[in-house]
N, C-alpha and C positions, 0 to 999 in steps of 0.2 A: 591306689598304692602303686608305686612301681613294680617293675620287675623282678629287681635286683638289690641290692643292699651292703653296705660295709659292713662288716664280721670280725672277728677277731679267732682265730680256730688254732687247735694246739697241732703241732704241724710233727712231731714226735711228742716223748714225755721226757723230760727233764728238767733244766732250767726255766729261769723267766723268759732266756732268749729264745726261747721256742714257743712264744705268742707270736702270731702274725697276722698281719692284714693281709684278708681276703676278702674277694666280692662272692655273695651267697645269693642264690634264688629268694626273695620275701617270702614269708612262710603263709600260710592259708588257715584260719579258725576251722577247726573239728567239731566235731559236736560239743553243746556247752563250753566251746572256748574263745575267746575273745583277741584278738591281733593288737598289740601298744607299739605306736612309735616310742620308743626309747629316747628320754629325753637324759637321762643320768640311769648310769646303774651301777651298785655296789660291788665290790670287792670283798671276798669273805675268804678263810682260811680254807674251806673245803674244795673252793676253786684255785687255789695253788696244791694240795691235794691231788685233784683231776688230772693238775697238769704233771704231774708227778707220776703217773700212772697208779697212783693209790687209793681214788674213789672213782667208779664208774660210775657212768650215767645211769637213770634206771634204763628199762628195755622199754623204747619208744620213745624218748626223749633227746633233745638237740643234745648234737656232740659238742657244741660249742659251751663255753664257759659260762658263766653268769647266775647266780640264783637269786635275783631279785632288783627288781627296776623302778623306774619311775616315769609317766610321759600319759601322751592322750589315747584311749581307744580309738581306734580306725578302723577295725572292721569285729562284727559278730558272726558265729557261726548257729546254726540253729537252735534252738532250747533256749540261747540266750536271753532272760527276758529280765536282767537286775541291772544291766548296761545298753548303754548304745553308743555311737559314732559321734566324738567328742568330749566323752566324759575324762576327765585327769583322775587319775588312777595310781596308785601305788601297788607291788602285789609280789608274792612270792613266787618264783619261776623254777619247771622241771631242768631250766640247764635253758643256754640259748641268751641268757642278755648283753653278752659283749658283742651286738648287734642294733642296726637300725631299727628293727623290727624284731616282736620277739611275739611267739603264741604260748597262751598259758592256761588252764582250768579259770571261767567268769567267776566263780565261787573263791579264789585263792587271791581275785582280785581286794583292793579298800580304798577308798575316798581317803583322798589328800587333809588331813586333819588341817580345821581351820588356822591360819598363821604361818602354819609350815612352807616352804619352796617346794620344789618339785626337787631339786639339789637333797636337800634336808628328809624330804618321803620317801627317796631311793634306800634311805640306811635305816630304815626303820621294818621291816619284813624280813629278812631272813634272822635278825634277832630276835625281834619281839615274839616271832613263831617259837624260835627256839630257847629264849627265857622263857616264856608263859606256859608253855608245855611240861618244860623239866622243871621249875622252880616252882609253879601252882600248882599245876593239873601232878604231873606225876611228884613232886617233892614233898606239894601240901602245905607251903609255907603260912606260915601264920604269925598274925600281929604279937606282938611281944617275944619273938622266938631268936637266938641269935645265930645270922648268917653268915656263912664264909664262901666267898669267891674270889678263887684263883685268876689271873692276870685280870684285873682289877679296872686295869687302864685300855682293856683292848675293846671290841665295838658289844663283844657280848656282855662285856664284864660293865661296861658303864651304863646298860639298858639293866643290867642284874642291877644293878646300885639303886639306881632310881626306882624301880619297880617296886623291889622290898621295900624302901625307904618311904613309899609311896604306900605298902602295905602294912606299915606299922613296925617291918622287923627290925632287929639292930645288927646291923652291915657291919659286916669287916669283911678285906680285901686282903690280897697280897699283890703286889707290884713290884718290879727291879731296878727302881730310883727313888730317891725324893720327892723328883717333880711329877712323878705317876701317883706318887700316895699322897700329893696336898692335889694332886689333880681328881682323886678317885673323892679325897674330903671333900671337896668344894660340889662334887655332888650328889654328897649325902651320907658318905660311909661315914660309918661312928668312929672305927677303928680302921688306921692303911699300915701294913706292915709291908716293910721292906725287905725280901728273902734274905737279900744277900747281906743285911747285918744283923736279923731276929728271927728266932725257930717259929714258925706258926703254932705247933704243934705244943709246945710250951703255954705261948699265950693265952691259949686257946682254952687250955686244961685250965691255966689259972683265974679263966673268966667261967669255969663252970662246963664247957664243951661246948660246941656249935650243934646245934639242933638240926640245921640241914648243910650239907656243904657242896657245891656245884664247884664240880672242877673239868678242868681242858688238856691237864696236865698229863696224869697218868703218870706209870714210870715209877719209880721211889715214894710219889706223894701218895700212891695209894694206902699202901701200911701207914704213911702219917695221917692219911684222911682217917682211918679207921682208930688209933689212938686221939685222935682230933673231937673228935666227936661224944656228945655227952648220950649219958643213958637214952635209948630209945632213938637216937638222930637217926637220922638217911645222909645217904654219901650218894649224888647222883652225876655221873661220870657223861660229857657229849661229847668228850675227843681223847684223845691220848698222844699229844706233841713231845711226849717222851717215851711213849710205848708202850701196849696194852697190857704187858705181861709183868707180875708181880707175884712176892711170896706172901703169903697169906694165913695166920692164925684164923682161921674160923671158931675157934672155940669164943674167942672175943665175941665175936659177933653174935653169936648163944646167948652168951653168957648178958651180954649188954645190950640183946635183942634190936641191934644194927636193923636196919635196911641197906642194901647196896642196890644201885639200879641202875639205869642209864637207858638214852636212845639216842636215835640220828633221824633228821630230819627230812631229810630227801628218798630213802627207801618207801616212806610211810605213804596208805593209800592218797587217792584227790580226797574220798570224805575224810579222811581223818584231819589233812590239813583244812581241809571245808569247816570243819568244828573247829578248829583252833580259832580259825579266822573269825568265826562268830561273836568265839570268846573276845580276842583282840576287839571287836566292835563295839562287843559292851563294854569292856571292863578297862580297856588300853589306850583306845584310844580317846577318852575322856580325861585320862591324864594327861596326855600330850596336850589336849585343848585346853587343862586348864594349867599349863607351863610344869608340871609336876615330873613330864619327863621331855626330854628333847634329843634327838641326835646329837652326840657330839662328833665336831666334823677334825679330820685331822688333814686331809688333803682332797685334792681333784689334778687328775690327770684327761688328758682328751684319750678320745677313745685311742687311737692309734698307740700310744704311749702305755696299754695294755703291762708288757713286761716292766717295766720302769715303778706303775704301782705294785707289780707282786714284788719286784725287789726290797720297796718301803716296806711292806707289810711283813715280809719273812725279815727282816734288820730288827725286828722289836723295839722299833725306837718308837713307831706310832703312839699316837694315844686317840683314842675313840674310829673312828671310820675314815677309808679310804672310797673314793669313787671314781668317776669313768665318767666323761662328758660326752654325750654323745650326738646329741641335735643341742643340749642346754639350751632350752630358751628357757627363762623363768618368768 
């Protein structure tokens, strides 16, 4: 490995303009951790977030951006013994991928599902973590149940589509066009509502109530998630792009023995992501192999061009994933 490396580092918090290229030290595998040249890495909302001054890294983790890449291992650190030098790897990352090089937990690492690019593997880890956790493990979803997810069209919401849909349940979306909701249809929702012409919260009640609903939103949808929802559902909450804070009836929730719940993905220990990732092994990535889910791609930018992709992604016009080219060979 070299020395040195291209970077991308937040140089204050505010704007996109305040991504820049810089050269960094190559980072060195720690115990049980494993060195990826970066060959693509993802773009997620909790990295404009960072850059925002409004999620910290955890403590010991790169300041730099990124939670999740794609590219070859090149170097192990000791314990290592499920990798070695050469393998193509996909894997979810403590912070650090808007970089040449990135070090991360060998356990958080996953083999490139057959089919897929290395392009296509970079966008599959920090969602699938965080659909599979909130909408199985902690939501509980089940075959025949019906689901509602919030922006429908964005990289989480069209891994939620597929997954359920993939799990027997029956999808509904919300999305803020037309072409988000025949986009969310085509893979897989039963139902796409459009906010800005139909109340979710209406439909929802006249289909019986949604049994689980995963939302980004926060903000106002809270009170409509919990009228939303039928006897007994969960409401489980991973962001708030309109704000954490809301009024609340709890007697509702009593009364119609709710569940509310919610987590975030990057505070959580190495094992706990170590178990998800398990999960992903058995359960997730055999649908990718068998075409049942796939990344959908919405752009690539080269690495430098950093700012340029968080401007796409904060605009809402995306649909499905944004990435970062960074060596791209495929």
């Amino acid at each position: 490995m070299p020395e040195t490396m291209r970077a991308i580092e937040i140089s204050e918090f505010g704007a996109p303009e305040v991504l820049t290229p810089v050269t960094r030290p190559v980072p060195q595998p720690a115990y049980d951790q494993v060195v990826i040249r970066v060959a693509y890495a993802g773009v997620n909302r909790p990295d404009a977030l960072q850059r925002a001054g409004a999620y910290a890294p955890p403590k010991g983790a790169s300041d730099l951006p990124g939670l999740e890449a794609a590219g070859e291992i090149v170097a192990v650190g000791s314990g290592v013994t499920s990798w070695q030098p050469g393998d193509l790897v996909c894997a979810l990352l403590p912070g650090g991928g808007y970089a040449e090089y990135v070090a991360t937990p060998a356990a958080h690492c996953l083999p490139i599902p057959e089919g897929l690019s290395l392009k296509e593997a970079a966008c599959l880890p920090e969602t699938c973590f965080t659909v599979w956790s909130n909408v199985v493990t902690r939501g509980g979803l089940r075959a025949g149940e019906r689901f509602l997810v919030h922006g429908g069209s964005s990289g989480i919401g069209t891994t939620a589509i597929q997954i359920a849909a993939a799990l027997g349940a029956r999808v509904y979306v919300t999305a803020g066009s037309d072409d988000k909701c025949a986009a969310c249809v085509g893979l897989g929702a039963d139902v796409a509502i459009n906010y800005r012409d139909e109340d979710f919260v209406a439909l929802m009640q006249a289909d019986g109530g949604a049994h689980l609903i995963l939302d980004m939103v926060g903000g106002d949808y809270i009170p409509r998630n919990i009228k939303a929802l039928a006897d007994d559902g969960r409401l489980v909450h991973i962001a708030f792009l309109q704000g954490p804070k809301a009024e609340l009836n709890f007697a509702q929730i009593m009364a119609r023995r709710l569940t509310v719940t919610g987590s975030t993905l990057r505070p959580q220990s190495d094992l706990a992501k170590a178990r998800i990732a398990r999960d992903l092994a058995e359960a997730v990535w055999p649908m990718v192999e068998a075409g049942k889910l796939r990344p959908v791609m919405d752009s690539t930018y080269p690495l430098a061009e950093a700012a340029a992709a968080h401007a796409r992604m904060e605009s809402s016009t995306h649909i499905g994933k944004i990435v970062l080219e960074v060596a791209g060979a495929d």
